[in-house]
C-alpha positions in Angstrom: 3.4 4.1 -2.0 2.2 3.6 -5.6 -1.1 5.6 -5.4 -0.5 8.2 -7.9 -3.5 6.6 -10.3 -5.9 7.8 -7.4 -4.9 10.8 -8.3 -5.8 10.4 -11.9 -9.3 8.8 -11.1 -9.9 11.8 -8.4 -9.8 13.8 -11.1 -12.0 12.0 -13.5 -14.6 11.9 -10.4 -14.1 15.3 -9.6 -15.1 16.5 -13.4 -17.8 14.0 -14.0 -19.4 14.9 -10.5 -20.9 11.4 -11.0 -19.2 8.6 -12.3 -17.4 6.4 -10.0 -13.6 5.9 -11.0 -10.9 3.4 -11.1 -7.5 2.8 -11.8 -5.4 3.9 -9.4 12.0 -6.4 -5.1 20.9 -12.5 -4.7 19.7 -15.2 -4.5 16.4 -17.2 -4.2 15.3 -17.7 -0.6 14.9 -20.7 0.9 11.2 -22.2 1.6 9.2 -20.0 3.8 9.3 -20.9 7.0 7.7 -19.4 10.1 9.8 -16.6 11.3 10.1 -16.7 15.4 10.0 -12.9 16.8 12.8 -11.3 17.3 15.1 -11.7 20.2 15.8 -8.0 21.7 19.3 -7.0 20.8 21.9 -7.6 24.3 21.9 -3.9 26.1 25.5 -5.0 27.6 28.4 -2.5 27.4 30.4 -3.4 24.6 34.0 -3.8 25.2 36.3 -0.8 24.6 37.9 -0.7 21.0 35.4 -4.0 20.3 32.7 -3.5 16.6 29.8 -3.8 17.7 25.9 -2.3 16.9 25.1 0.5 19.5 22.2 -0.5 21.6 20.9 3.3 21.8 17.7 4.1 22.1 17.8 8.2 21.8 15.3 8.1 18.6 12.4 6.0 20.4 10.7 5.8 23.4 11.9 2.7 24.4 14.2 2.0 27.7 15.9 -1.0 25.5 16.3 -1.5 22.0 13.6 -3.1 20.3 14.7 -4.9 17.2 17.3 -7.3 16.6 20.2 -4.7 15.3 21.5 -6.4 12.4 23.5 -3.5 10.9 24.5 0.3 11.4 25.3 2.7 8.6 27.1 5.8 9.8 27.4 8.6 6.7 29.1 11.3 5.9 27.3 13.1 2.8 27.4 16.0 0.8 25.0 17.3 -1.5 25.4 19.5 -4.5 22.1 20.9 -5.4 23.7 22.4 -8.9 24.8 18.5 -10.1 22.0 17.0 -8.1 25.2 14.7 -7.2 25.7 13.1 -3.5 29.8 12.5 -2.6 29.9 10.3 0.6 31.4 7.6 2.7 29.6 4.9 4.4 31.1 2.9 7.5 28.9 -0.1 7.8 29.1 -2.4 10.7 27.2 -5.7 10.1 26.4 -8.3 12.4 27.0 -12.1 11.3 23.9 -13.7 13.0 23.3 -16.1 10.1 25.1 -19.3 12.2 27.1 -19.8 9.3 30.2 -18.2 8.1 29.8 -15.8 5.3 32.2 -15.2 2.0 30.3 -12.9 0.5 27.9 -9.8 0.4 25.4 -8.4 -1.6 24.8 -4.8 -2.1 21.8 -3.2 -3.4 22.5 -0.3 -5.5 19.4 1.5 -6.3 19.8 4.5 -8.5 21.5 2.5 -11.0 18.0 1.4 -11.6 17.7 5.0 -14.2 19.5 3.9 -16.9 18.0 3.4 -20.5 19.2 -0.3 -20.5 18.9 -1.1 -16.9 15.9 -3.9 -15.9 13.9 -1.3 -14.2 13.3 0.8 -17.8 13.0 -2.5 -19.5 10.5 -3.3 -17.7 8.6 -0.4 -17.4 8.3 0.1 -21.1 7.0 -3.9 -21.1 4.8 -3.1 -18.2 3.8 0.1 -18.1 5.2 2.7 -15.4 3.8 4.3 -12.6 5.0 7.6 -13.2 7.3 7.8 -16.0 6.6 7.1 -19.8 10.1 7.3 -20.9 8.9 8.1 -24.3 12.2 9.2 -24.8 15.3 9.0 -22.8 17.4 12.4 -22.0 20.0 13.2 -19.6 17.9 14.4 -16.7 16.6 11.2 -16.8 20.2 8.9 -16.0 21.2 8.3 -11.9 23.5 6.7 -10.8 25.2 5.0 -7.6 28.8 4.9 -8.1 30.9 2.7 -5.3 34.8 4.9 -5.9 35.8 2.4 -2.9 35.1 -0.8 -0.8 37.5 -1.4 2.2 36.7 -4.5 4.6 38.4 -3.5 8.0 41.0 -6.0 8.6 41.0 -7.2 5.0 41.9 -4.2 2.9 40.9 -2.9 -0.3 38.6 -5.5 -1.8 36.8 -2.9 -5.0 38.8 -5.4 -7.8 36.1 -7.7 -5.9 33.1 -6.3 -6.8 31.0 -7.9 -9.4 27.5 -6.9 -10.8 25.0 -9.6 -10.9 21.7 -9.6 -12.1 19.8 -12.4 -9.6 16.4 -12.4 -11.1 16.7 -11.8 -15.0 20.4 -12.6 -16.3 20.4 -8.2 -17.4 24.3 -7.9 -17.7 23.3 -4.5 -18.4 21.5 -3.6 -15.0 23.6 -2.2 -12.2 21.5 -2.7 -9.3 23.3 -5.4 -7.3 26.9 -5.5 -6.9 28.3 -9.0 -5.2 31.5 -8.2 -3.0 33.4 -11.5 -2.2 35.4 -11.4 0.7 39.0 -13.0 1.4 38.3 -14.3 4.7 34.6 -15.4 5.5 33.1 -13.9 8.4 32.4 -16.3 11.5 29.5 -16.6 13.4 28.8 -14.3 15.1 31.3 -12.2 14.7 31.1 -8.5 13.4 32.7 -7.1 10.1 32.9 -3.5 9.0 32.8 -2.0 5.5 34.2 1.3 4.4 32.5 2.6 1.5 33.1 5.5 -0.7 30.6 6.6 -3.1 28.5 8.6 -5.3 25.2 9.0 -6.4 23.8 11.0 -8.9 19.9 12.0 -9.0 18.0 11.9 -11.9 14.7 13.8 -12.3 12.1 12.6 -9.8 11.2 9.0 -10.4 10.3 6.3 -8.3 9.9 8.9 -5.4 13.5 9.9 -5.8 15.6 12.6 -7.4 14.9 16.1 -7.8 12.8 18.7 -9.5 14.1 21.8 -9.8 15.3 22.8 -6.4 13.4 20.5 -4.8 14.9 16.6 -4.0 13.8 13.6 -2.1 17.6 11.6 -1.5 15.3 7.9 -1.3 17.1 4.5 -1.4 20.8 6.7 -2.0 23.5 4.8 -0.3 25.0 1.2 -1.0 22.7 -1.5 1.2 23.5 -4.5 2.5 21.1 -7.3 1.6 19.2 -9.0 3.8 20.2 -13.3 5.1 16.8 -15.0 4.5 15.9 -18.2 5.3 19.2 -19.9 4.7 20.4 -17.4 1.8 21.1 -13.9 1.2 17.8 -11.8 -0.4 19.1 -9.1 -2.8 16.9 -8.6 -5.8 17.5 -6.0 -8.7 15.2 -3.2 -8.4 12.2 -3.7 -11.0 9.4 -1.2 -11.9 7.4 -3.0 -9.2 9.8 -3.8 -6.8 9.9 -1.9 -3.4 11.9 -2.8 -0.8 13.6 -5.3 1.9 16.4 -4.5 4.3 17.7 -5.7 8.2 16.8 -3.2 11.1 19.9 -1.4 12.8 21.0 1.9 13.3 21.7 4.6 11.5 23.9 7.8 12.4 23.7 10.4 9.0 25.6 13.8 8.1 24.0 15.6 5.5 26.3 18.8 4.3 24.0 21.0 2.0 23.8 24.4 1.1 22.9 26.5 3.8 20.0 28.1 2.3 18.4 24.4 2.2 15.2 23.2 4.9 15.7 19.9 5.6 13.8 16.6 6.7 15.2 13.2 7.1 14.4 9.9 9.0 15.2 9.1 12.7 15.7 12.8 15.1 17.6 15.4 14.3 20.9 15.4 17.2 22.6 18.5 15.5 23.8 21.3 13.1 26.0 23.4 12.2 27.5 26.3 9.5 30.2 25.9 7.6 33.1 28.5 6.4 31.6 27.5 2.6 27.9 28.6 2.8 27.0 24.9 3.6 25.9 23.6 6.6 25.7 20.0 8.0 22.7 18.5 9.6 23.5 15.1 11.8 20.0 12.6 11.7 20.3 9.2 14.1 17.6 6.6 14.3 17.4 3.7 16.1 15.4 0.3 14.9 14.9 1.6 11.5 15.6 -0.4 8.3 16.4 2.5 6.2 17.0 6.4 5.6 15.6 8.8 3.2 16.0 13.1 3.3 14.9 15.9 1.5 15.5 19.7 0.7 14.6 22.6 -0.6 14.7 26.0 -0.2 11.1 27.0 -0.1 9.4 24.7 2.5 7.5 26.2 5.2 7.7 24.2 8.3 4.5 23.4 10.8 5.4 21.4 13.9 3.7 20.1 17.2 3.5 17.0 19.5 1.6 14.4 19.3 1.7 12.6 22.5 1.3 8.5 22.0 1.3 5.3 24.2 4.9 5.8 24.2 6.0 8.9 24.5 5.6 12.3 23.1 6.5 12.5 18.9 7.5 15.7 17.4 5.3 15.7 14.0 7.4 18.0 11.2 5.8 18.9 8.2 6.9 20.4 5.1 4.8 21.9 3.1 5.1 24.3 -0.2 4.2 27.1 -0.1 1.2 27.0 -2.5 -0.1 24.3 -0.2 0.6 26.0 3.2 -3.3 26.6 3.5 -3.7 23.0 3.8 -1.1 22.4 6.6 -4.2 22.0 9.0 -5.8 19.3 6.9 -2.0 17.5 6.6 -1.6 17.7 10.4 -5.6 16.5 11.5 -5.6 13.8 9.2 -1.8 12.6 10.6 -2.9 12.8 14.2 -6.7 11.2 13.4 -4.3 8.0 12.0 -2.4 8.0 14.6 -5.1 7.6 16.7 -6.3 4.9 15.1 -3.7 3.1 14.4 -2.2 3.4 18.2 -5.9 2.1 19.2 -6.5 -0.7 16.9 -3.0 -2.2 15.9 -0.1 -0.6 18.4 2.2 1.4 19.8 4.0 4.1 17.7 7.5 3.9 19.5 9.8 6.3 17.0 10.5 10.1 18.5 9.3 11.6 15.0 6.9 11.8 12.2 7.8 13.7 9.0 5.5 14.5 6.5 6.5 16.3 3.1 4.8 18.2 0.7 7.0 17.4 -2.4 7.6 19.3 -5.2 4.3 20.0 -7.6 4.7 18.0 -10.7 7.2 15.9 -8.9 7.4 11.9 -9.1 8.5 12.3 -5.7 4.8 12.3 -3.6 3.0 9.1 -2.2 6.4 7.6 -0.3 7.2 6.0 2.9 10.2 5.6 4.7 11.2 4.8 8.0 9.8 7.8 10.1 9.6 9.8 7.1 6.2 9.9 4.3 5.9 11.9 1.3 2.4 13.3 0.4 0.4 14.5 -2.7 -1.6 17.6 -3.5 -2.3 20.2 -5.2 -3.0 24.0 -5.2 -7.0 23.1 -5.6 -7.8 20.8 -2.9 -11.3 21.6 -2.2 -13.3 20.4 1.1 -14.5 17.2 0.3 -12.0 16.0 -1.8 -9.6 14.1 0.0 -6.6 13.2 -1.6 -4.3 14.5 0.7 -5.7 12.9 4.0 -5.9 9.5 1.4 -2.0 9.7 0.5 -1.3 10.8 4.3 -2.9 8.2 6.1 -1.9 5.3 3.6 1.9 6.8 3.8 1.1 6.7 7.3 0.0 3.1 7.2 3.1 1.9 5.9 5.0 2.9 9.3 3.6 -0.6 10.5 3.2 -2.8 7.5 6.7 -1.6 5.7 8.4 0.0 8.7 7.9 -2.4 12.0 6.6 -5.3 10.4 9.7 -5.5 7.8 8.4 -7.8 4.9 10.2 -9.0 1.6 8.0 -6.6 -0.4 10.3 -7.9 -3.1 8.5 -11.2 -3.2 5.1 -10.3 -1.0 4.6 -6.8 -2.0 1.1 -7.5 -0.8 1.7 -8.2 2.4 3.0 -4.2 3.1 1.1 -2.4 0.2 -2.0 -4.8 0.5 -2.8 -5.4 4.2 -1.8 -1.3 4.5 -4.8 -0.5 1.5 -7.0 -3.0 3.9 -6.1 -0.5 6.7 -6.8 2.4 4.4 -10.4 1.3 4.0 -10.9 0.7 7.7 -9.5 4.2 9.2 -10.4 6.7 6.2 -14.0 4.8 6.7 -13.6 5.2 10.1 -13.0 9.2 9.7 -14.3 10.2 7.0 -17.5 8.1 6.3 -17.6 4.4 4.4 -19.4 6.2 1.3 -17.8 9.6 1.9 -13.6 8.9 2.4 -12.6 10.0 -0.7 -15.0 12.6 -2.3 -18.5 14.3 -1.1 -18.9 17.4 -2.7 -22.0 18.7 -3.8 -23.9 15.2 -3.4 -21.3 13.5 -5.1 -19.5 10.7 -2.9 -16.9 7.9 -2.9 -15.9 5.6 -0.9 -12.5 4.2 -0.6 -13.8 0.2 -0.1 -15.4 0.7 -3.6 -12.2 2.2 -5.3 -10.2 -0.3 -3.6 -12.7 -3.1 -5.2 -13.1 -1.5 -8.5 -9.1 -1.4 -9.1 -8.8 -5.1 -8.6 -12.3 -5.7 -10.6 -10.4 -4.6 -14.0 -7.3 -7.1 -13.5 -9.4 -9.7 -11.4 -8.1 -12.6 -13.6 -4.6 -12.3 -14.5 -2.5 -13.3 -11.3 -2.7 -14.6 -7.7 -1.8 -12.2 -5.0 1.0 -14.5 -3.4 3.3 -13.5 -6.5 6.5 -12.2 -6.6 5.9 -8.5 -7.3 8.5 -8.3 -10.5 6.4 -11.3 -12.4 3.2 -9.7 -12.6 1.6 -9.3 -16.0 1.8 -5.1 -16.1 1.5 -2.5 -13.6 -2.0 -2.4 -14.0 -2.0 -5.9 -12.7 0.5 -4.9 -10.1 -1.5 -2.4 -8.5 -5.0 -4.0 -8.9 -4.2 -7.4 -7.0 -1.3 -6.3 -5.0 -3.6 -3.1 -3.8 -7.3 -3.5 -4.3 -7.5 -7.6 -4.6 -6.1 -8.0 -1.1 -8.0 -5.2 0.9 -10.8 -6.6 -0.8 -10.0 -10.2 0.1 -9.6 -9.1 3.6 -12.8 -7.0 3.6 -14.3 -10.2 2.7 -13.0 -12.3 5.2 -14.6 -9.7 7.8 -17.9 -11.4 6.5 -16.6 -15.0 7.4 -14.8 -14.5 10.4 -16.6 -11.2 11.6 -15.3 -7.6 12.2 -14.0 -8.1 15.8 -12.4 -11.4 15.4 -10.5 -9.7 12.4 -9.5 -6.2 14.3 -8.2 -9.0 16.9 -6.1 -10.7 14.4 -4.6 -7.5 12.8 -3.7 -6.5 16.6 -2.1 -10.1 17.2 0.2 -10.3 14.0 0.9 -6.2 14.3 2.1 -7.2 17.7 3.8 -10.4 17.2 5.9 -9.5 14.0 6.6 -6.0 14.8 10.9 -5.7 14.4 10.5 -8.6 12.6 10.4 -10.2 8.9 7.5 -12.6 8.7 6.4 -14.7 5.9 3.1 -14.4 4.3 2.2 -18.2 6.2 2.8 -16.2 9.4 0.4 -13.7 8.4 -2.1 -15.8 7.0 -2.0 -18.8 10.0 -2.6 -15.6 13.0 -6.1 -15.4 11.5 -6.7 -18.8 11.3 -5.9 -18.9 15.5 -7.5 -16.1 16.2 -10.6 -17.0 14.4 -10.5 -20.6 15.4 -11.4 -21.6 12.1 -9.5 -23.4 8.9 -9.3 -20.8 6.2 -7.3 -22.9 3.6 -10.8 -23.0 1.3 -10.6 -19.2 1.2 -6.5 -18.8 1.2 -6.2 -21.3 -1.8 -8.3 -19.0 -3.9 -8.0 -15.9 -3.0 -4.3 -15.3 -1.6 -2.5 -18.4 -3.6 -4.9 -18.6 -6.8 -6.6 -16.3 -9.5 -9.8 -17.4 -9.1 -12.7 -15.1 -9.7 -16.1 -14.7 -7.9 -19.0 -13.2 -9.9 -22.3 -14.8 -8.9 -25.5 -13.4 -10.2 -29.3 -13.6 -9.7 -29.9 -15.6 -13.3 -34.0 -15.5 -13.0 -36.8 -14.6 -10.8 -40.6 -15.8 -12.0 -43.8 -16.1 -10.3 -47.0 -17.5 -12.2 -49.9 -18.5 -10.6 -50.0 -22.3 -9.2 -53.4 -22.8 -11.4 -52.4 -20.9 -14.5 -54.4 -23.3 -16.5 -58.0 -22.8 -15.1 -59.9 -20.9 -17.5 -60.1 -17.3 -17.0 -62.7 -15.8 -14.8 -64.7 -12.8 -15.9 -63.6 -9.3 -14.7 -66.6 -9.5 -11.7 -65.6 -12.6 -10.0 -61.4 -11.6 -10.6 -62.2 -8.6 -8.6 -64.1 -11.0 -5.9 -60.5 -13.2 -5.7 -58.3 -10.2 -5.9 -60.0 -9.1 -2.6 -60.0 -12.7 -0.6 -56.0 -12.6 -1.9 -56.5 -16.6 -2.5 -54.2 -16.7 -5.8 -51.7 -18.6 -4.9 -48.0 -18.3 -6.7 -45.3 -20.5 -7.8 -42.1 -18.5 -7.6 -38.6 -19.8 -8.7 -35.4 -17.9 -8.2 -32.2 -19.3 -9.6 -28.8 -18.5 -9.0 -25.7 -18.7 -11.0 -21.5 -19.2 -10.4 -20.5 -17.8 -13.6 -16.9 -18.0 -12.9 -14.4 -20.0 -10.9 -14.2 -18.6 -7.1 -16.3 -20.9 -5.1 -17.8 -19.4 -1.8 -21.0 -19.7 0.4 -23.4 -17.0 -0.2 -26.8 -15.4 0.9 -29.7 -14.4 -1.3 -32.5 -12.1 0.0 -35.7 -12.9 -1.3 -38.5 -10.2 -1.3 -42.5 -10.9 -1.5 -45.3 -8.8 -1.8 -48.7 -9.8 -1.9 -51.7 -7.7 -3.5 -52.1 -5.6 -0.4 -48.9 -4.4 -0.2 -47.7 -6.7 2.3 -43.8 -7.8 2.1 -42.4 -10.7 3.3 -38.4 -11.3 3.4 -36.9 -14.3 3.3 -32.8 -15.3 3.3 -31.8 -18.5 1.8 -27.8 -19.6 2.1 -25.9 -21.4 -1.0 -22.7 -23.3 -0.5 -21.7 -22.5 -4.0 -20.5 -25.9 -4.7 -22.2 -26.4 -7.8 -22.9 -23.7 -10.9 -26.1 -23.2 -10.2 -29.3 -23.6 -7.8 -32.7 -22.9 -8.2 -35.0 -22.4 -4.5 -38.6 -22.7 -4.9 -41.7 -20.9 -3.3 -45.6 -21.4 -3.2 -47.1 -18.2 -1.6 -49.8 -16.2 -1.9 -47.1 -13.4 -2.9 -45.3 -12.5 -5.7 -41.9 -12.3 -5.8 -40.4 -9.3 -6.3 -36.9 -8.8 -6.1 -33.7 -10.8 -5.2 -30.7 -9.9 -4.4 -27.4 -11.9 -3.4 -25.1 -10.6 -0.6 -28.1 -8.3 0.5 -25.2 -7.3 3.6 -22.8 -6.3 1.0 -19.9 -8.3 3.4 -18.6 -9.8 0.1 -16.1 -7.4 -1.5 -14.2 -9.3 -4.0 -17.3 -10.4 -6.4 -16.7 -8.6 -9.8 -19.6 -7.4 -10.9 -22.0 -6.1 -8.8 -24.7 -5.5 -11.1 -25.5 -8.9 -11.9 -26.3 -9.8 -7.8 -29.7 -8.0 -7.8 -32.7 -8.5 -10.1 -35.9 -6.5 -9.5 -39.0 -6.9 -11.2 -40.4 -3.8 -11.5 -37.6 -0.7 -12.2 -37.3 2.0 -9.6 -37.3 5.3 -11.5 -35.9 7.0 -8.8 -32.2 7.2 -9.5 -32.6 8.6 -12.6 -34.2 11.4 -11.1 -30.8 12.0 -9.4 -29.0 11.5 -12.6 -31.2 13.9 -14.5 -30.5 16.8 -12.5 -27.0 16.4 -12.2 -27.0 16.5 -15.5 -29.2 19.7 -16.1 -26.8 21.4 -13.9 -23.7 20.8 -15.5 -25.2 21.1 -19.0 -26.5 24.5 -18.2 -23.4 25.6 -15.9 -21.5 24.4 -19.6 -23.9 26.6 -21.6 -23.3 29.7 -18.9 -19.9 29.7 -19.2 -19.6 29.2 -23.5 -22.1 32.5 -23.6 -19.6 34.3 -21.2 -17.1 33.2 -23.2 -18.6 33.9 -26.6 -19.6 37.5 -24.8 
């Protein structure tokens, strides 16, 4: 999620024609650890009358389960589009697996996060926001997640036992986490059960949830369980950065809504049915999921067809608005073209369905992923060759196996869903749409998604590491440039060291290690280093755990003649040497580290003698020191210079200092010029129609 500010700099590309654009989750866990994967969870028969997790497998193409099922939710909701309010009850069935006994539980409570004095505001008028100002604060904008009742089967009525807590900043006024102690700890291995009622209460779309006018996205709705982390329970309040962490398991979900409502939801649809009050109730299962999200409204138009994968057919549903139904094609090409992909070069897609919405225009609510379930983002214009909604598509996509299978703690390595999914980005949308080309080529104007990825972290490129909890960043701005653009660009980088295949085989290996799993960011980060063969701890230290920069430049090129001090010859005998093409040159090229990122590079070298002839030559330097000079005696001058000359190096800063030619190429500006005659003239055609 968290792309809206592509949007913003799609736009500014698509007016300039020319200019290339930019700017676009109680308790602390124990020390990382490798995280074994998952054992599968036991297909046995439970016994009758005995709690247990269902071992189903009706919403993925799997025989046998194929997580370890820590929890399942079964809901009864009700939805009152008038109050935008959900009434509900929640039976939740968790499994103790921790091999400790446990005396109390966490609960995340997620739409308490829209409250004026709640951490999630605070910090987004510190930080910035991604999509709300909050300039001012009105009613639309409070939500709220109300638990009326907490029962623990066995133990009794246990709300008096409830206690806010604020984990991470001390807020006594934020409501996201509520602590439920429990009078009798839970053993080993045993199962407990929860009975929750509660109510939640939308506020106008932000943070991809709530509604807009009879639209609404129900996202991160119903009391959660934390997760048990490495010796400790995980259950952070919900920042302005923050996404998301929560246990696999099952999840069985009635949605009561008015009837005139089309709805979507994760996991398969099992049934449905009227009621005598003009409502009608809609039953969702999914199985190995971590979470469930819905939507309605009365004006979707609905496209579906099958997409048949490794493992099985998938029903693909989309959504759309009606404005948008013209680009139902585009939203259904670019989902199967991922698919492809991603089935190809990563894994398997076992889940029974994709949804894809079309939210609300002017919504908070597009750019979203959930389990099964992605939100897009467009727009009535969407010209051919602008590619925003294949972007938000495939990247919502993305996260189906870097947020949804391979279950990280995005609350403390957001970069390890958001980041190795923008990485991912780059590589399909390259892959399908052209490496200059994936986000805009219209009319000779063209983009490429590496570059925006590169120049989002190139703004921010100094203020924090990427292995950062995602609530201590400096800003949002930060936020999204390191946690996005720094780490596809990192990884794009390390393609240069390790090369392309080896890395495509390390993406596969952790994909398919981790999948049903939460690994650690030393999980993801030691895969490569077997894969390759090769210790990467130089590059991790400074560009994963550091804030190093790179910016290396070309600092001088000269050539001067080795006898520069003989005394001139006249204009007869010069021409006589010119042609014998005796002058020999001393030519110096120095290079310079400017900043603190220290990495081996390459520098092209181009000569040309006084017939025309070129000569290239490629010179390697460690970096170590600030700066080196490499020295030449030819009968050629040199020409040009240029570091990187492969352009495998994605996380330098500034590009513009890497090259230095002697002589400027005109040629470009030819380009420029035209460009801007036409929109100068097309500006003057349409004031004198105007005027007229």
């Amino acid at each position: 999620m968290q792309i809206r500010w592509k949007v913003v700099a799609l736009i500014a590309v698509s007016a300039l024609g020319l200019a290339a654009f930019m700017n676009r989750k109680t308790a602390t866990a124990a020390a990382p650890q490798a995280t074994a994967p998952a054992k599968v969870a036991s297909a046995t028969t439970p016994v009758r009358g005995a709690i247990s997790i269902p071992d189903t497998t009706l919403a993925i193409n799997s025989p046998t389960p194929m997580s370890q099922r820590v929890v399942h939710y079964e809901i009864e909701a009700k939805y009152d589009a008038a109050k935008h309010t959900v009434d509900a009850t929640e039976l939740l069935t968790y499994h103790n697996l921790t091999g400790q006994a446990l005396d109390h539980f966490p609960f995340h409570l997620y739409q308490n996060a829209f409250q004026p004095k709640a951490t999630f505001v605070r910090d987004s008028k510190l930080m910035g926001s991604r999509d709300t100002a909050y300039e001012k604060w009105e009613d639309k904008d409070n939500g709220s997640e109300d638990i009326k009742s907490i029962e623990v089967v066995g133990q009794g009525d246990l709300t008096s036992q409830l206690q806010y807590v604020a984990p991470d900043d001390g807020n006594k006024d934020d409501k996201t986490v509520a602590d439920l102690h429990v009078g009798k700890p839970i053993a080993p291995g045993a199962y407990v059960q929860f009975k929750i009622a509660f109510q939640t209460k939308f506020p106008e779309t932000q943070a991809r949830s709530g509604w807009k006018r009879d639209f609404v996205l129900g996202g991160q709705w119903f009391p959660k369980v934390g997760v048990w982390w490495h010796g400790a329970w995980n259950c952070h309040q919900y920042h302005n950065t923050t996404e998301f962490f929560a246990d696999f398991g099952v999840y069985d979900v009635k949605l009561t809504v008015p009837q005139y409502e089309v709805v979507g939801a994760s996991g398969i649809q099992v049934d449905e049915k009227s009621n005598p009050d003009n409502t009608k109730t809609v039953t969702y299962h999914g199985d190995d999921i971590h979470d469930f999200a819905w939507t309605a409204s009365p004006r979707y138009k609905v496209r579906e067809s099958v997409y048949q994968s490794q493992m099985g057919p998938i029903k693909l549903r989309f959504l759309m608005q009606p404005a948008h139904w013209s680009q139902a094609e585009r939203h259904e090409k670019i989902t199967r073209e991922t698919l492809d992909h991603f089935e190809k070069w990563y894994g398997p897609y076992p889940y029974k369905t994709l949804t894809v919405v079309d939210p609300e225009p002017d919504s908070a609510a597009g750019g979203m992923e959930y389990p099964t379930f992605i939100t897009g983002d467009s727009s009535w214009f969407m010209p051919d060759g602008l590619y925003l909604p294949e972007l938000v598509v495939e990247h919502e996509f993305g996260h189906q196996y870097w947020y949804g299978m391979v279950a990280t703690n995005e609350f403390e390595d957001a970069w390890m869903d958001e980041g190795i999914n923008s990485y991912t980005e780059v590589k399909v949308l390259d892959s399908i749409l052209g490496k200059n080309t994936s986000i805009m080529n219209i009319g000779g104007a063209t983009t490429g998604e590496r570059e925006l990825q590169r120049l989002g972290y190139a703004g921010v490129a100094d203020r924090d590491p990427i292995a950062q909890k995602a609530y201590d960043y400096y800003s949002s701005n930060s936020y999204g440039g390191i946690t996005y653009g720094k780490t596809a660009s990192v990884l794009l980088t390390l393609e240069g060291i390790i090369g392309e295949d080896t890395m495509a085989k390390a993406m596969r290996t952790y994909f398919m290690k981790y999948r049903f799993t939460h690994p650690t960011k030393e999980d993801f980060l030691k895969t490569i280093e077997e894969v390759s063969g090769k210790d990467l701890r130089w590059y991790f230290n400074q560009a994963v755990y550091g804030s190093q920069v790179m910016d290396y430049e070309v600092l001088n090129v000269n050539s001067f003649p080795v006898n520069w001090y003989e005394e001139k010859k006249d204009k007869k005998d010069a021409k006589k040497d010119k042609d014998k093409d005796d002058t020999v040159y001393q030519s110096y090229v120095s290079l310079h580290r400017k900043d603190d990122f220290v990495m081996p590079v390459e520098v092209e070298i181009v000569f040309r003698d006084s017939k025309n002839n070129v000569e290239k030559i490629r010179e390697h330097w460690d970096g170590q020191s600030r700066w080196t000079r490499f020295s030449y005696q030819k009968k050629a001058k040199v020409v040009s210079a240029e570091l990187d000359p492969d352009h495998t190096v994605q996380i330098d800063r500034n590009d513009f200092n890497n090259s230095f030619v002697v002589e400027a190429n005109p040629k470009p500006t030819y380009k420029l010029s035209t460009y801007w005659l036409f929109v100068t003239q097309w500006v003057s055609q349409a004031l004198a129609w105007w005027a007229v």
